[in-house]
Phi, psi and omega in degrees: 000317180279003180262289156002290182298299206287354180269325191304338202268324181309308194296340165287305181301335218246291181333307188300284163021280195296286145340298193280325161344271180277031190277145198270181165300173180290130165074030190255350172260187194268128175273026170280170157263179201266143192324316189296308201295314204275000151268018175257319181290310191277348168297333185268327147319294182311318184256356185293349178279326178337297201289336188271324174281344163294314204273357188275328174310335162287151167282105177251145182243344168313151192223154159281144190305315187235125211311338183299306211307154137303136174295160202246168197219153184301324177302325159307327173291307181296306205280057111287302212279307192302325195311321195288317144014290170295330183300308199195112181310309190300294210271007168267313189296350187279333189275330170300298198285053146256325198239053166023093161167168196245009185205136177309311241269327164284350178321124158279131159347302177316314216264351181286284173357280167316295195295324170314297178325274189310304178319316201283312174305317171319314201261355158312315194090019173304296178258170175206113185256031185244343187258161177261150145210036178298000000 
């Protein structure tokens, strides 16, 4: 199983890899997203009640934003971070500098829900976290 894992996460990064490779200048592509991302997105929907029921056996200390919610686990965080990532490098760094850090990896538990949340809107095209919008 952990072989497993360890190969889908290689087999992600050399995807991403390869996506940031060819990614154009900033307005120089289509503002739809790209087929991955939006199978990236609904992945992250999809599997996260999964990951919550192997993980409610465990002490997950992480909380969901809302009482309904699956709790949100760090793998929620990267395939956010990854969707926005293929858009726009600058606007994963931009979306990261909002919740004040430079890596998902500073991230607090607390702060992933919200962060999941906000992120999923980036890659949506909901938000622009390079626009001030307080």
């Amino acid at each position: 199983m952990l072989e497993t894992r360890i190969a889908e996460l290689t087999a992600a990064v050399e995807a991403l890899t390869k996506a940031i490779g060819s990614m154009q200048a900033p307005g120089a592509g289509s503002a739809s997203l790209p087929p991955e991302v939006v199978a990236e997105l609904k992945a992250i929907n999809k599997d996260a009640p999964n990951e919550t029921k192997k993980s409610e056996t465990a002490s997950s200390t992480s909380q969901a934003s809302s009482p309904g919610s699956a709790p949100v686990t760090y793998d929620d965080v990267k395939r956010a971070t990854n969707a926005v990532s293929k858009i726009s490098r600058e606007k994963a760094i931009a979306g990261l500098a909002r919740f004040g850090v430079s890596s998902a990896m500073k991230l607090t538990e607390q702060q992933w829900p919200g962060y999941v949340d906000y992120m999923t809107k980036v890659a949506a095209g909901e938000i622009d976290p390079e626009a001030s919008h307080e």
